[in-house]
C-alpha positions, 0 to 999 in steps of 0.5 A, spaced: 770 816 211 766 820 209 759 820 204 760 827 200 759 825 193 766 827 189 767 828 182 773 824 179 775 827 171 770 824 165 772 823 159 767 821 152 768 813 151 764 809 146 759 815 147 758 815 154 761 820 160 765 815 164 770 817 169 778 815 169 778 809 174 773 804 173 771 799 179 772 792 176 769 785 178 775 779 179 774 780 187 766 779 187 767 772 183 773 770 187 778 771 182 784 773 186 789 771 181 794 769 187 791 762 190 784 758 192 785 760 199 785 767 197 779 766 192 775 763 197 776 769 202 774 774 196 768 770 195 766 769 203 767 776 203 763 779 197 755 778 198 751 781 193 749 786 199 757 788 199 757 788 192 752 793 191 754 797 196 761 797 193 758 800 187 754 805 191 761 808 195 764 808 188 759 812 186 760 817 192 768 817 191 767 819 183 766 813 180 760 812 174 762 805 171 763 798 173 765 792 169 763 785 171 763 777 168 756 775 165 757 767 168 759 770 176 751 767 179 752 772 185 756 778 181 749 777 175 744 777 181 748 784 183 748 787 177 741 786 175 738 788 183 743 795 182 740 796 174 733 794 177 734 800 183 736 805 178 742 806 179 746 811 174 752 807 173 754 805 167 755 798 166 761 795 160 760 787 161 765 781 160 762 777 155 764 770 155 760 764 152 762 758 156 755 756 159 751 760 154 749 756 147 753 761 144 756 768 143 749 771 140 746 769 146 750 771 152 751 778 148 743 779 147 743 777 155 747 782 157 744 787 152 737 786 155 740 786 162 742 793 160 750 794 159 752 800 156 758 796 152 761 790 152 768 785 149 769 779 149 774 775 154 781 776 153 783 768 153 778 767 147 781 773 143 788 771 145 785 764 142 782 767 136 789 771 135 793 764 136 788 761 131 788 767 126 781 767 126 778 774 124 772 771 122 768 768 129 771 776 132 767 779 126 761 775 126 761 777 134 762 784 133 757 786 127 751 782 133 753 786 138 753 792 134 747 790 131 743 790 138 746 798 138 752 798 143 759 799 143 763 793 143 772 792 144 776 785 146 780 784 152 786 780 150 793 779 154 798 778 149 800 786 145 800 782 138 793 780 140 791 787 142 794 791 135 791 785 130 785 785 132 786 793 131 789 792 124 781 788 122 778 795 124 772 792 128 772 793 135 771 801 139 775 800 144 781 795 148 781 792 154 788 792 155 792 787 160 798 790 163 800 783 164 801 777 159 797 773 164 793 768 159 795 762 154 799 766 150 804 768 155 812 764 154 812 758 158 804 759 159 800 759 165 798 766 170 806 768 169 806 777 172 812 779 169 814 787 170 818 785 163 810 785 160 808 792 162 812 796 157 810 792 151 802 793 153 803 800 154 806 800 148 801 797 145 796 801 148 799 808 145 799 805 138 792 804 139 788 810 136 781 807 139 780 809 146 783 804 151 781 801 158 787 798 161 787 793 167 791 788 171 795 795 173 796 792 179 799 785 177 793 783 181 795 786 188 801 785 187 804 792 186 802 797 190 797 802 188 799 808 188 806 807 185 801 803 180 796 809 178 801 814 178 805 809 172 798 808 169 796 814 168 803 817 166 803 812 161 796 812 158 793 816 153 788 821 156 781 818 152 783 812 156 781 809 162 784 805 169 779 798 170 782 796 178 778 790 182 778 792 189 778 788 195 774 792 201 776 785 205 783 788 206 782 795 207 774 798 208 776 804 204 780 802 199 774 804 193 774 811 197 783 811 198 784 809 190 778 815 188 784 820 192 789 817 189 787 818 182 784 825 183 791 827 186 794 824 180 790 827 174 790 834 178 798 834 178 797 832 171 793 838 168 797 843 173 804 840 169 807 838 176 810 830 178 805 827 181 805 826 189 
């Protein structure tokens, strides 16, 4: 493996310089989206030494941006020694507010924490969707925006996604490929292929930049068929959220780096991807 610092494509997001593929969270919270038995092995795995050496080798391989959860205790431990170290990663938070009083306060944390951006959790979007309730969703935006940073939704339904995009308040999307959430027919973590169309679909009719997520089905699909459909079918101000799992393959940050760099070369040379 090599140690090379290596540069993947930047585009602007939200007033920043982010790279294509960004390093997601779920693996070092023990979110597996499969089974305890696998939950629990991520979180034997994931230290905060490891997490913080995962972010240093995604540096390495090209990536500049990691999103994590605001209520993983180890995760928000790791967060706060890495911003402390100096690193220049750029941190876009998830922001729930299910152990802080409210919404304000689990913002100003974050801000305070240092976060370049953040949006909210996509089960309380796909709630106020449900529930028609722009109203919370407006009132959390304006805080956010009035502590200076830039805020988008999660949400794993499409419909959730294009209303709160038609309410003009949020400066970008994290878009799921897979309605996994309350909102899916039948409820419950549900991966169909069939979800994938209509949330890319979704994304494209979204002007604002977008981050899709879950591209993998949360392991589930193998990685490059998966980032080779991604990035075909996004637009190319968006970007690519992938949690990885070193406790299967040590260089998985370092060979998802590759594929994608491989990937987005391909494209600018208008040749299918390999």
């Amino acid at each position: 493996m090599s140690t090379t610092r290596q540069q993947l494509p930047l585009v602007g997001f939200c007033g920043m310089h982010v790279s294509r593929l960004i390093i997601g969270a779920n693996p070092f919270g023990g979110f597996s989206h499969q089974s305890k038995q696998r939950d629990e092995e991520m979180l034997a795995y994931y230290t905060v030494a490891r997490i913080r050496e995962t972010w240093d080798r995604a540096l390495a391989a090209g990536i500049n941006t990691f999103v994590t959860n605001n209520e993983s205790e180890r995760v928000v431990k790791a967060v706060k020694e890495h911003l402390a170290a100096g690193t220049s990663m750029n941190w876009i938070a998830q922001v729930n507010c299910r152990l802080r009083p409210d919404m304000r306060q689990a913002i100003d944390e974050v801000v305070d924490a240092g976060c370049s951006a953040l949006y909210f959790h996509g089960a309380l979007v796909d709630t106020a969707y449900a529930e028609g309730d722009a109203d919370t969703l407006v009132e959390w935006c304006r805080h956010a925006r009035a502590r200076g940073i830039p805020v988008g939704v999660a949400g794993h339904a499409p419909e959730a996604h294009l209303w709160v995009d038609a309410l003009g308040i949020v400066d970008f999307h994290a878009v799921c490929f897979f309605n996994c959430g309350s909102l899916h027919e039948g409820k419950g973590e549900k991966f169909r292929l069939s979800d994938v169309a209509r949330a890319v679909d979704a994304l494209r009719r979204i002007d604002r930049p977008c981050i899709a997520y879950k591209i993998m089905g949360a392991g589930r699909i193998d990685a490059r068929m998966a980032l080779e459909y991604a990035f075909g079918s996004i637009k190319p101000t968006d970007l690519v959220n992938v949690g990885m799992h070193r406790g299967d393959d040590d260089a998985m940050v370092e060979r998802n780096a590759a594929i994608v760099r491989s990937i987005v070369a391909a494209q600018r040379q208008g040749v299918p991807t390999p």
